[in-house]
Every structure is written in C-alpha cells, then in structure tokens.
Residue frames as qw, qx, qy, qz and C-alpha x, y, z in Angstrom:
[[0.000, 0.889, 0.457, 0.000, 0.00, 0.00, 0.00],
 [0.571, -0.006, 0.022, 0.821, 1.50, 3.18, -1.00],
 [0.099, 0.909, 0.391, 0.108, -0.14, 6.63, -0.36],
 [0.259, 0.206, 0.008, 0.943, 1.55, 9.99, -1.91],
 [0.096, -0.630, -0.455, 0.622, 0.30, 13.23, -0.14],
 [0.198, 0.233, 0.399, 0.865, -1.43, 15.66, -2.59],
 [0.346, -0.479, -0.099, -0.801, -2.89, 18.87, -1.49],
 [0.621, -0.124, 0.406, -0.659, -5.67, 17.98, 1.44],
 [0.897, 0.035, 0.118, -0.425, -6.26, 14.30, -0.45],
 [0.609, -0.483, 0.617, 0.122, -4.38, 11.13, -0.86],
 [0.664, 0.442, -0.380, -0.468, -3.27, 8.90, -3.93],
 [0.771, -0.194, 0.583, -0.169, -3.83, 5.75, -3.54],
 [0.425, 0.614, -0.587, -0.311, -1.18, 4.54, -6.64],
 [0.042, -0.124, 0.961, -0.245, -1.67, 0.46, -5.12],
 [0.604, -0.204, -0.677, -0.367, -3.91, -2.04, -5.34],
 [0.704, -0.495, 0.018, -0.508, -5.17, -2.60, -1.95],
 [0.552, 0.037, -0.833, -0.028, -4.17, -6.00, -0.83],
 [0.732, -0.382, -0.425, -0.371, -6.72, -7.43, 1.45],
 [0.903, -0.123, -0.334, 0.240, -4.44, -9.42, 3.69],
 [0.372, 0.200, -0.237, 0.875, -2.61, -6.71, 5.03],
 [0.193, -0.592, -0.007, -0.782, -5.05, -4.93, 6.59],
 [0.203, -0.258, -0.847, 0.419, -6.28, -5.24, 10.28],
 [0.294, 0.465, 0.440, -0.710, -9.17, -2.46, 9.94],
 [0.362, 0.432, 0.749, 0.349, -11.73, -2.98, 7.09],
 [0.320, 0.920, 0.227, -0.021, -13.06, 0.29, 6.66],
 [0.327, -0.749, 0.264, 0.512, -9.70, 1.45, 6.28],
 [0.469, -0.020, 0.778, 0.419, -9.05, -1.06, 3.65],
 [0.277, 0.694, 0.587, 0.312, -12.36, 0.12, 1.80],
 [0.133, -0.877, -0.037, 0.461, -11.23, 3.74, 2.47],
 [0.360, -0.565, 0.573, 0.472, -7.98, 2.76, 0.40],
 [0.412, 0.153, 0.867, 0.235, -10.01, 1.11, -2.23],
 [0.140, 0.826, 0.471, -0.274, -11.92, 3.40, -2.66],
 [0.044, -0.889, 0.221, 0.400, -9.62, 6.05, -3.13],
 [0.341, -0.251, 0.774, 0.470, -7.26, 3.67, -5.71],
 [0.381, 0.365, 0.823, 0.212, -10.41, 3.30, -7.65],
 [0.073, 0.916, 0.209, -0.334, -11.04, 6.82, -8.14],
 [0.073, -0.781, 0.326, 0.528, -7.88, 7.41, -9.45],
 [0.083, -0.244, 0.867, 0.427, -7.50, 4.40, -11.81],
 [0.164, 0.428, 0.843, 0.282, -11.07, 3.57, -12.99],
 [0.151, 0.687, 0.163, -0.692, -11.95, 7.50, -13.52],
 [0.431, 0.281, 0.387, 0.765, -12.14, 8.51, -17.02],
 [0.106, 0.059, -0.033, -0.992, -12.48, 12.42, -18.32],
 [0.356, -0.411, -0.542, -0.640, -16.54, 11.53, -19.05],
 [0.618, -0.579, 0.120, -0.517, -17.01, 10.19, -15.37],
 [0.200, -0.610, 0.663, -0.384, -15.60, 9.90, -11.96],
 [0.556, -0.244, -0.789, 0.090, -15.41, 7.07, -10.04],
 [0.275, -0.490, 0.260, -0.785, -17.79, 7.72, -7.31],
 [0.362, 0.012, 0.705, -0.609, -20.05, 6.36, -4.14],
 [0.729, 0.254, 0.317, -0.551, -22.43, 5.77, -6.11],
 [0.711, 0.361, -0.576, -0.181, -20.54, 3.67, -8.76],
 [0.143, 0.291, -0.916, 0.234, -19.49, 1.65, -6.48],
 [0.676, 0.217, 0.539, -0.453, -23.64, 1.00, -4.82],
 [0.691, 0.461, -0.250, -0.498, -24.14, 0.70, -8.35],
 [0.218, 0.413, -0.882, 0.058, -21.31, -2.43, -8.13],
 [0.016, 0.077, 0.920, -0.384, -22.90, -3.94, -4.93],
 [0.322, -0.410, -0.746, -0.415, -26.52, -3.73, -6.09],
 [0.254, -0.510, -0.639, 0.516, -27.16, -1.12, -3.12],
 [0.158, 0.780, 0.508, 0.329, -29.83, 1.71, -3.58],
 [0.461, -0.775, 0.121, 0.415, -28.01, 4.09, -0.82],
 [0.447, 0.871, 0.058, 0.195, -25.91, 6.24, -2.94],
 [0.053, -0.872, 0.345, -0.342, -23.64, 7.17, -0.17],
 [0.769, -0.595, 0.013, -0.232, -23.60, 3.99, 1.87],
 [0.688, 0.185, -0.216, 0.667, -19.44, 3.22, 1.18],
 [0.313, 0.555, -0.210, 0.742, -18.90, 6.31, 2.63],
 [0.588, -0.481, 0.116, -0.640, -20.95, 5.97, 5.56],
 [0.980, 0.068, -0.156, 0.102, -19.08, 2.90, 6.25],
 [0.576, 0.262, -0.280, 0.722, -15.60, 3.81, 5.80],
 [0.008, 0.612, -0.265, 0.745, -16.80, 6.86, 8.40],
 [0.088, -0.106, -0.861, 0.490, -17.89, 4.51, 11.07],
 [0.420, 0.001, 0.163, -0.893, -21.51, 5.72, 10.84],
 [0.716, 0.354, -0.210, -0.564, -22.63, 2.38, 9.80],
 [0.482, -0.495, 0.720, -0.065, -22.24, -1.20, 10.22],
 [0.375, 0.212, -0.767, -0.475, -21.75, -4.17, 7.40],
 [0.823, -0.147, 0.410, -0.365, -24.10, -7.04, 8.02],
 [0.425, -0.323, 0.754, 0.384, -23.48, -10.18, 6.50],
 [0.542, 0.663, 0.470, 0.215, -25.69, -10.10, 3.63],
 [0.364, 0.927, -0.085, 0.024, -24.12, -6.62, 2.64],
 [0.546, -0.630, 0.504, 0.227, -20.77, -7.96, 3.36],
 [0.619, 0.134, 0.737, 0.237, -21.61, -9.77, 0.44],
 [0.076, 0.888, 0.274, -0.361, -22.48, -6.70, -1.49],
 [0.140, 0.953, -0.221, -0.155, -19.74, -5.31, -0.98],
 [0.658, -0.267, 0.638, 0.298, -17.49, -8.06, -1.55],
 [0.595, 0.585, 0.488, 0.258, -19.03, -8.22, -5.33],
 [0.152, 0.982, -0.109, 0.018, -18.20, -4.56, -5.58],
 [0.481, -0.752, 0.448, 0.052, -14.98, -5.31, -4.24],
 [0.626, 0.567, -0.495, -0.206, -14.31, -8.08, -6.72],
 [0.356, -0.553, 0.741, -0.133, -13.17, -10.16, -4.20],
 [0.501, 0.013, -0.865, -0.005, -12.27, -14.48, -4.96],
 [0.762, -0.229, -0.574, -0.191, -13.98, -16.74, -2.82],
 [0.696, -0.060, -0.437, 0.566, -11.27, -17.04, -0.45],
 [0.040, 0.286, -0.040, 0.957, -11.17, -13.10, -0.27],
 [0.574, -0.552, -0.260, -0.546, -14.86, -13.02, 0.88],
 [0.768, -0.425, -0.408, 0.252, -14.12, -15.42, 3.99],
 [0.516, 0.032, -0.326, 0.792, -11.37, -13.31, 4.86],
 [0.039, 0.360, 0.321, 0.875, -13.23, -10.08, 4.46],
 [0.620, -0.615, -0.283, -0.397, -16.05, -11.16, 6.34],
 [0.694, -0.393, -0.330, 0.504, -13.40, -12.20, 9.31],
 [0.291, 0.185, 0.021, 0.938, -11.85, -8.74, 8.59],
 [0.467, -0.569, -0.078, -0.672, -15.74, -6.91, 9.70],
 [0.695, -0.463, -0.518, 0.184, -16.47, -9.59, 12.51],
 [0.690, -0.106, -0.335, 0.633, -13.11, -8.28, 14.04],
 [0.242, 0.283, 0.003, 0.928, -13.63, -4.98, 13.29],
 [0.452, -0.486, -0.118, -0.738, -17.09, -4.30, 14.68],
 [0.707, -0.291, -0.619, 0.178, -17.08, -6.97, 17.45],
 [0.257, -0.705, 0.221, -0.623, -17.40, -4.79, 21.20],
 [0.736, -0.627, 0.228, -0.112, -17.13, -7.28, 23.85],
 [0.359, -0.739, 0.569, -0.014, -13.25, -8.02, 24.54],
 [0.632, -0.131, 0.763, 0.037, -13.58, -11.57, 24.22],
 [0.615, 0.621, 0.468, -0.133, -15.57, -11.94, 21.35],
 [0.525, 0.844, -0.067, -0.090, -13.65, -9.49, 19.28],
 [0.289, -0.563, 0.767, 0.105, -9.92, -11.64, 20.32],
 [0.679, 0.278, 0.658, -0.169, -11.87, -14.39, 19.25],
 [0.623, 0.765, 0.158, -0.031, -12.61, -13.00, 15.74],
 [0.104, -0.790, 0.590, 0.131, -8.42, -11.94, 15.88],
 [0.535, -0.273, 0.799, -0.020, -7.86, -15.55, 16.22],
 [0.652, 0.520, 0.535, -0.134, -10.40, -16.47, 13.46],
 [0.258, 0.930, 0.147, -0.218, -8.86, -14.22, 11.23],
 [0.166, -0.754, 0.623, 0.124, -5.66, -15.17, 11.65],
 [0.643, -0.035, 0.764, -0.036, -6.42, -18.95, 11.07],
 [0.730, 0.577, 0.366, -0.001, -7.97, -18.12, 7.77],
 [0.195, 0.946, -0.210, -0.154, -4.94, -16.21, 6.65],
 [0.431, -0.362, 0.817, 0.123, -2.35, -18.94, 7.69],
 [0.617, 0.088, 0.774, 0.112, -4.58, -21.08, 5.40],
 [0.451, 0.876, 0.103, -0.140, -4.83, -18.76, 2.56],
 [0.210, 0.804, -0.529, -0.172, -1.15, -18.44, 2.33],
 [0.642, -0.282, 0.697, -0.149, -0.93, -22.09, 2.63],
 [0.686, 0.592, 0.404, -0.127, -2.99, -22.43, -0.42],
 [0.400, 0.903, -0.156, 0.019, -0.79, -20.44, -2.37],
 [0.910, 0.161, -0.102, 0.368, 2.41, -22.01, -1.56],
 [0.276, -0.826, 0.209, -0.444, 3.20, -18.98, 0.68],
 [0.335, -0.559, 0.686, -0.324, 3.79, -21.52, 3.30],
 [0.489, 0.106, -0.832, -0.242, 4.88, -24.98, 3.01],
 [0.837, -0.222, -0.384, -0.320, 2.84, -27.40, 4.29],
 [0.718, 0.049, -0.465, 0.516, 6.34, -29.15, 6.59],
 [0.121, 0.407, -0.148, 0.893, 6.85, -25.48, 7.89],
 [0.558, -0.373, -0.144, -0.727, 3.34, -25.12, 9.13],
 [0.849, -0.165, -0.501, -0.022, 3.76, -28.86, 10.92],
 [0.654, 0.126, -0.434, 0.606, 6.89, -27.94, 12.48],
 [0.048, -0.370, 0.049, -0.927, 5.04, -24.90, 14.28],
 [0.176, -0.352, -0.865, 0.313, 3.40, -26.14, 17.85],
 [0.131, -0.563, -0.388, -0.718, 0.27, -24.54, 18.51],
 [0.277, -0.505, 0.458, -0.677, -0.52, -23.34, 21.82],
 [0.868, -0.415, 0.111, -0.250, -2.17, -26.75, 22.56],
 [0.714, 0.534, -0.353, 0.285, 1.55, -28.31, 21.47],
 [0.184, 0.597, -0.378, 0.684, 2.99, -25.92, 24.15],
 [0.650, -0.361, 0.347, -0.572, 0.68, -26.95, 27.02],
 [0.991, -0.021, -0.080, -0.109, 0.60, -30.48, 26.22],
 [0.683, 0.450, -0.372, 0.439, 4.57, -30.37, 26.13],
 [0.033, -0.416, 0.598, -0.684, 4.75, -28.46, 29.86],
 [0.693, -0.399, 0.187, -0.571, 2.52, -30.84, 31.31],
 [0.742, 0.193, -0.529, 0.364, 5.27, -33.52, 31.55],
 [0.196, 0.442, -0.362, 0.797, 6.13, -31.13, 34.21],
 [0.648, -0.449, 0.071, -0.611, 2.56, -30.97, 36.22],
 [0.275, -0.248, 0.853, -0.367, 2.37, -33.48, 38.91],
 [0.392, 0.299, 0.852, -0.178, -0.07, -36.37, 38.66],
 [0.519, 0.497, -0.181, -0.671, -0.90, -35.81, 34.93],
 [0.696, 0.077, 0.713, -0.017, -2.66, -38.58, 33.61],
 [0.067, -0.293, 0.561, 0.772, -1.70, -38.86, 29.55],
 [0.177, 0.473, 0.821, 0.267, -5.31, -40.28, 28.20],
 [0.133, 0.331, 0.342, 0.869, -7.22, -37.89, 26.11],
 [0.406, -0.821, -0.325, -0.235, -10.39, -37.59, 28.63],
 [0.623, -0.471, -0.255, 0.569, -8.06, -36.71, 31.15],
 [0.294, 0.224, 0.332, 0.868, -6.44, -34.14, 28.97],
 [0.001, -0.656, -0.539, -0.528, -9.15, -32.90, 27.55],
 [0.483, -0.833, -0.269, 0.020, -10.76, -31.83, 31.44],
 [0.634, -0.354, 0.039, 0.686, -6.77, -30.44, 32.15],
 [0.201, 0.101, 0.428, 0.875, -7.27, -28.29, 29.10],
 [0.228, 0.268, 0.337, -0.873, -11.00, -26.78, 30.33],
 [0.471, 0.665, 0.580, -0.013, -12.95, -28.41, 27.08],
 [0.041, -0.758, 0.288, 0.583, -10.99, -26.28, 25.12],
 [0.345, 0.352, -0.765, -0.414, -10.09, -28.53, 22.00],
 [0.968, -0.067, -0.099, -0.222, -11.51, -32.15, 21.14],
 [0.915, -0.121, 0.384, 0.019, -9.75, -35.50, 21.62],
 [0.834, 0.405, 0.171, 0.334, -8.95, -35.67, 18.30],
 [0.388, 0.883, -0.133, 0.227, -6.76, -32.48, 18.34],
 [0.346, -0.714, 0.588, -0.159, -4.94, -33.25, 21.57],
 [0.917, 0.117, 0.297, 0.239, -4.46, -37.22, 19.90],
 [0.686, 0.665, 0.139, 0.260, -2.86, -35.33, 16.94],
 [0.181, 0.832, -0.375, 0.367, -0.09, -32.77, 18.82],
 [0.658, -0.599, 0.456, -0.034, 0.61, -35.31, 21.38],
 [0.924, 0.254, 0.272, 0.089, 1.07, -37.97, 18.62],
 [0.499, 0.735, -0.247, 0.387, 3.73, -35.12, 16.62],
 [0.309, -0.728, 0.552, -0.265, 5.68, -34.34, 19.93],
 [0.799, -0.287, 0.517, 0.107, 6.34, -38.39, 20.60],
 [0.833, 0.505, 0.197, 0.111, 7.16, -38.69, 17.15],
 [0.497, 0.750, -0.289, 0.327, 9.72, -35.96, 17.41],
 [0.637, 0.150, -0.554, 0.514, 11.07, -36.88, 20.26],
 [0.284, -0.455, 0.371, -0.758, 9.83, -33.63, 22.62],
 [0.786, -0.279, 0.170, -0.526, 7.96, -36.50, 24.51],
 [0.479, 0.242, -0.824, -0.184, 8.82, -39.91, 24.99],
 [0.892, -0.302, -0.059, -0.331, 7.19, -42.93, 26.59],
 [0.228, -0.500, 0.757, -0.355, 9.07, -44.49, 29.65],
 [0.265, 0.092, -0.960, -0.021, 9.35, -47.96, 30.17],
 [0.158, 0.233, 0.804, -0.523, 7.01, -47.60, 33.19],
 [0.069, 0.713, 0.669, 0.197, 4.26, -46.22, 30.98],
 [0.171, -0.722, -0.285, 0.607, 5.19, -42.22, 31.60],
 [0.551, 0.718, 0.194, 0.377, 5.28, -39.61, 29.59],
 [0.651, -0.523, -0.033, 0.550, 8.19, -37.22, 29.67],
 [0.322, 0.912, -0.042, -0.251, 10.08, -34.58, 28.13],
 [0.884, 0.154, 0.250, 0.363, 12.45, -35.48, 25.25],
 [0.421, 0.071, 0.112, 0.898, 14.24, -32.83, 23.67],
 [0.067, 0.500, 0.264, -0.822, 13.45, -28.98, 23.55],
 [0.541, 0.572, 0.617, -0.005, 10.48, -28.14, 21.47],
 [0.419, 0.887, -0.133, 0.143, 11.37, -26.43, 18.15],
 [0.431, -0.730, 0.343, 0.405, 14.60, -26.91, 18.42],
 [0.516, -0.014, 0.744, 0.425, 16.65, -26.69, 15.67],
 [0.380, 0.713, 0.589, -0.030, 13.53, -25.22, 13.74],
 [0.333, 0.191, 0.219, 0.897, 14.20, -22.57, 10.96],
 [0.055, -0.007, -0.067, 0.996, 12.60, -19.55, 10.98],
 [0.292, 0.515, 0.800, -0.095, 8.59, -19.12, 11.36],
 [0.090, 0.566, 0.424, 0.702, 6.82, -17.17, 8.31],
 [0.103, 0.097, 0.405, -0.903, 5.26, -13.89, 10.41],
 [0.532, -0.185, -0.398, -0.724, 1.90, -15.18, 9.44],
 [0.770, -0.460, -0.415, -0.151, 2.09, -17.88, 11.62],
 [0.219, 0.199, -0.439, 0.848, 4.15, -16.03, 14.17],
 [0.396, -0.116, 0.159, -0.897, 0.72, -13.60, 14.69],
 [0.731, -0.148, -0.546, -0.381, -1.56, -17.21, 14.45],
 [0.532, -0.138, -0.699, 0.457, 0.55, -18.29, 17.63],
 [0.169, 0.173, -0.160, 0.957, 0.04, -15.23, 18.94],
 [0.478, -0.273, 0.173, -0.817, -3.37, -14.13, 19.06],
 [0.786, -0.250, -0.560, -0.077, -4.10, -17.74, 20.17],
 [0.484, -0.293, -0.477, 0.673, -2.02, -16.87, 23.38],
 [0.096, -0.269, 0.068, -0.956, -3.86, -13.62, 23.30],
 [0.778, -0.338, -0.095, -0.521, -7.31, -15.35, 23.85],
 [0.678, -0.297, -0.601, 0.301, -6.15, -17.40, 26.40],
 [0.196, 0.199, -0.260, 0.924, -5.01, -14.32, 27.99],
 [0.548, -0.227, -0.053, -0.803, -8.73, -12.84, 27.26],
 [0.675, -0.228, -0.701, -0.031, -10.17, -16.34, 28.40],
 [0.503, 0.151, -0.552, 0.647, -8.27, -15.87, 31.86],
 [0.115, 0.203, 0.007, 0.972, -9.36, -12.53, 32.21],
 [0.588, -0.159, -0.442, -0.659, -12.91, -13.45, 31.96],
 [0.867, -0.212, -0.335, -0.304, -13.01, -16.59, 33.86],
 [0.593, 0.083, -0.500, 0.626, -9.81, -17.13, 36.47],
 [0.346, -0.916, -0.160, 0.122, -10.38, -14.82, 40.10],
 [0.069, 0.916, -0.322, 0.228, -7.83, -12.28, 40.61],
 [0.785, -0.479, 0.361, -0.156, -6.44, -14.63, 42.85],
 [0.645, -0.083, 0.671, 0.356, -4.80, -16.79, 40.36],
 [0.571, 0.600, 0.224, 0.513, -3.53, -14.49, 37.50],
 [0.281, -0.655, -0.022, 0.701, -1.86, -11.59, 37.42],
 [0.408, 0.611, 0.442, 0.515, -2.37, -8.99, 34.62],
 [0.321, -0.738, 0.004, 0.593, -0.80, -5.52, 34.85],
 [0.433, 0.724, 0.356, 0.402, 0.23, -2.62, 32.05],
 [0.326, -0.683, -0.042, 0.652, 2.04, 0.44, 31.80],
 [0.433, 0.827, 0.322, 0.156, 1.34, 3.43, 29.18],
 [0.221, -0.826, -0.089, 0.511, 4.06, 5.35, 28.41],
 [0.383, 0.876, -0.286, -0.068, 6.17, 7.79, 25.85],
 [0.731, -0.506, 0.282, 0.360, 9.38, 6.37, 24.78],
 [0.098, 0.671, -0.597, -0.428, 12.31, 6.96, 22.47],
 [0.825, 0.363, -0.413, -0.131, 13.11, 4.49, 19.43],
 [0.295, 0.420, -0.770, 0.378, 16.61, 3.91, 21.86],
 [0.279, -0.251, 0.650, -0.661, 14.45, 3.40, 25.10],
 [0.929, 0.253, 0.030, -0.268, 11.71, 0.86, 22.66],
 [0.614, 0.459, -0.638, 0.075, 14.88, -0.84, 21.84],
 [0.063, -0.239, 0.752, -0.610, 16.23, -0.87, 25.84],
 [0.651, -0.055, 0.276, -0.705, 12.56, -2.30, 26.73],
 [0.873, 0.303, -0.230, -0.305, 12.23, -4.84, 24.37],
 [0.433, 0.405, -0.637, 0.493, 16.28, -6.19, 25.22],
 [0.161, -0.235, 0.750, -0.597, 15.16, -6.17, 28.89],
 [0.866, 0.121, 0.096, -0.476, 11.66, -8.41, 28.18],
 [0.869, 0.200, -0.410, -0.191, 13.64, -11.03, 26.39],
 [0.243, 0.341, -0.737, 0.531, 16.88, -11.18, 29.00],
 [0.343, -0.237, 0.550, -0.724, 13.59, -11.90, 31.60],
 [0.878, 0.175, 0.005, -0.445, 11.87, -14.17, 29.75],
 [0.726, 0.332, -0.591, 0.117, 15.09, -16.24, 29.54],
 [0.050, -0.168, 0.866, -0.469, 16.25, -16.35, 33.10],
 [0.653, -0.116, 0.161, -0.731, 12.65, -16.82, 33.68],
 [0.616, 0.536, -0.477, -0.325, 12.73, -19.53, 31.74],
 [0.648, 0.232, -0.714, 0.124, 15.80, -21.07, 31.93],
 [0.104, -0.302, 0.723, -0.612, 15.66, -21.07, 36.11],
 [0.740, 0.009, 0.280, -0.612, 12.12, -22.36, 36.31],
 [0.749, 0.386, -0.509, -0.177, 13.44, -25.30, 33.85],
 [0.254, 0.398, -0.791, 0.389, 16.16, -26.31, 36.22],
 [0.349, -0.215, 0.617, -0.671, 13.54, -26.44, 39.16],
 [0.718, 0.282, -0.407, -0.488, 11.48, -28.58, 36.28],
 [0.741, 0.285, -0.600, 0.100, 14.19, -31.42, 36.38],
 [0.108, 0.300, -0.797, 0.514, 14.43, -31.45, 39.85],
 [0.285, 0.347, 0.663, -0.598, 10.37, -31.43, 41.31],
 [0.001, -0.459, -0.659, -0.596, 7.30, -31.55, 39.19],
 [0.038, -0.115, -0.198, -0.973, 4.77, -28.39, 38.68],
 [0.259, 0.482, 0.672, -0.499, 1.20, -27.73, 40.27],
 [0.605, 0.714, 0.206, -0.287, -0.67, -26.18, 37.09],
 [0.503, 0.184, 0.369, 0.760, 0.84, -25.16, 33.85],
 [0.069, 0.796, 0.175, -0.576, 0.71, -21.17, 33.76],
 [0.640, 0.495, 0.381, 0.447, 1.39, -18.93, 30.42],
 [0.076, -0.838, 0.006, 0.541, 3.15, -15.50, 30.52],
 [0.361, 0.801, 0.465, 0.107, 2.68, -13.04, 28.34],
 [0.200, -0.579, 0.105, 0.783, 4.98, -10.06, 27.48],
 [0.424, 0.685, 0.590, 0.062, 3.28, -7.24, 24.94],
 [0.166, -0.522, 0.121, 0.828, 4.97, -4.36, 24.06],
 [0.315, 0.563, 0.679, 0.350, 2.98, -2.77, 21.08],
 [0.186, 0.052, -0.018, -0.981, 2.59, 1.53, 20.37],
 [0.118, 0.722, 0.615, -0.296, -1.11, 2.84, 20.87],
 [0.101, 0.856, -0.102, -0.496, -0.22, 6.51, 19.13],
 [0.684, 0.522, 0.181, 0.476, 1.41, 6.98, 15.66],
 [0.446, -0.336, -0.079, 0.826, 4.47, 9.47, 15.99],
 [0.049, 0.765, 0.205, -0.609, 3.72, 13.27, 15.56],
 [0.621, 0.580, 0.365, 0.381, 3.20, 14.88, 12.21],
 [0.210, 0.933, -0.020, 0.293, 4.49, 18.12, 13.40],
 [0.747, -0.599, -0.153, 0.246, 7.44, 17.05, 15.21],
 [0.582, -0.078, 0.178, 0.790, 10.27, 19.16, 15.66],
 [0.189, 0.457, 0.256, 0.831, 8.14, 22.03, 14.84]]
C-alpha cells in the first residue's frame, strides 16, 4: 500500500491487498480512493455511487458511511460489498473475518474474531504455496505448548479424557491425539518404560525460521487465552498488569532487550527447578509491548 500526499487528499497509486489490513473500513477507504484514481475517465468519476451501483445497493452514499464509522456491514451486505470489491472466494471469507473483528465490542468476542482471522490467513497463504505445508507442521500450537509443559505438572494422567478436562474443554480429543502424537514422534515427549510420559528434547529446536503469518496465528491464540483468563480465572490466580508510556526508538529498543533477558532467566531457572520437582498447574506468561499513538506529524516544529 503506498499513499503519496497531494494537497488535502491522498493517492492511492496500489492495489489494496486485502491481507494486510487489520481495519476494514480502512481497507475500503484505500479502495476506494485507488479506484477513483485508476477507474476514472475524463466523461465520469469514479464515485459512491458507482461503487452501490457495483454492490446492487440503492443508498448512494452507503461506502462512505461505512468507511466513516456511521454504519455497520451485516453479512448479507458484506456480500455486497465483496461483489463490488471483486473479491475471490477465499477473499470473501477473509473479508467477512476482517468486519467480525472490526465491529465486534465485547473483549472476548472481538480476540476471538483476531484468532479467526488469523487462522484463515495462515490457510490462505498455505494455499498459495506462501507456506509450506512441513513449515506449518513444524510450528506447535498453543495446545503443542501446554501439552509439552505438562510432563512437568504433577499427577498428569496422559489419556485424552483426562487431557481434555486439564485443558478446560478447550479442543476435542482428536486435536490433543494429533499434537501429542507429533511431539512423541519428534522426540519432545517420549514414553518411559514404566508407561510415563516425559520430556524429550526442547520443542522447536533446531527449527528454521517461522513465516510472520504464523508467528501472529501463535500469537493471538495466546492472546485469547489471555482474554479467556481474564474473563473466567479470580484475581487470585492471575496476574495482569500494564504500563502506558512515551518512549524513544533507543528506550523501545532498551525495553524490548530487557523483556527477552527476563523471559530467559525466567525460563531457563524455572526449567532447572522442572528437572528437579514436578509443577502444580501449567501457567502462560505473556509479554506485549505494542505503540497505541502513531508518531507526531508536526514534530520538531
């Protein structure tokens, strides 16, 4: 997406691309505005209303009332505007995950749609050969990660009802069969003589880089757990805490450098105590560091 600054209005000299976006009226803001400049001609504009005229909507104005928040997509006009939009099949799913997320108001619900959103992207670039198939295997999902630190818990029984009730009715059977089954296979697990399960080697090790699609797929899955938590855990057993401030680029650098150097002793000390005594629960921390503000257009002046 590339926008040049002319006068008071933008030029949108880029196709859109869909998949990049995380706010949909932005996206149809941007589309909008590319389609103005490249499917004008000197007889007539592209306008609002060529575009209702696309989606078969009688509202003259109702893109623009959209893209200002005054207005919300349902899913029949999601479809609409999807036709206007030209979108592929695939595109439409996304799209519609792309409103869910965008208009969703209760906390949970709209992490939820993150998550959703993210899942259908992973498998969109999947499709396309974006990401291999091996790659994507080699990448534990968050039940991967739990199922791999509960070697650790005390009196964990490995059978899948057991599981299952350890894991809150979160996933089925069939998914916790399928990431326990990859971990013994690679070795992070292995079955003891006595019938235990255990911890073989370190998970992902070795592993090459992960694509940043399914970086953010791991992610907002450990976000909604987060939100999950939040929701349904007493104060009592969690801790969740934040701090808003200005910083330099150097002092976002110094922040970020002092999160990972804690997440490793963390880490690597709680491991040691691992191999010596086994764990009451299995817990997940979180570290978020993320701007809220977009830096000043008039700085320095």
């Amino acid at each position: 997406m590339k926008l040049t600054a002319t006068g008071s209005e933008s030029m949108q000299t880029e196709q859109p691309l869909l998949a990049s976006y995380t706010d949909y009226r932005q996206y149809l803001k941007d589309f909008y505005n590319f389609k103005k400049q490249t499917a004008s001609t000197p007889i007539r504009s592209y306008s609002y209303a060529t575009f209702s005229a696309a989606a078969d909507i009688k509202s003259p104005n109702y893109l623009k009332l959209i893209i200002d928040g005054q207005r919300n997509l349902s899913d029949g006009m999601i479809k609409k505007f999807a036709k206007a939009l030209n979108l592929s099949k695939t595109e439409i799913e996304e799209f519609a995950a792309l409103v869910h997320y965008g208009q969703a108001k209760d906390p949970l619900e709209r992490n939820r749609c993150l998550k959703v959103l993210a899942d259908i992207r992973v498998k969109h670039q999947m499709k396309k050969g974006q990401i291999k198939e091996e790659i994507m295997n080699r990448v534990p999902s968050w039940v991967t990660w739990v199922l791999y630190s509960l070697a650790d818990q005390e009196g964990v029984d490995f059978n899948l009802n057991s599981l299952r009730q350890i894991l809150r009715g979160r996933v089925t059977q069939d998914e916790i069969q399928k990431a326990l089954d990859a971990l013994i296979d690679k070795g992070e697990l292995k079955l003891t003589e006595s019938g235990q399960i255990e911890k073989g080697r370190k998970l992902m090790e070795g592993s090459s880089d992960i694509p940043p699609a399914l970086v953010r797929k791991l992610q907002a899955e450990l976000i909604y757990l987060g939100m999950e938590s939040l929701f349904q855990d007493e104060p009592t057993e969690r801790e969740f805490g934040a701090f808003t401030m200005a910083l330099t680029k150097e002092e976002f650098e110094q922040v970020k450098f002092e999160v990972r150097q804690l997440r490793k002793r963390l880490y690597t000390e709680f491991s040691v105590k691992r191999e010596q005594s086994k764990g009451e629960r299995v817990y997940q921390l979180n570290f978020q560091l993320f701007p809220v503000s977009e830096k000043s257009l008039n700085k320095g002046h």
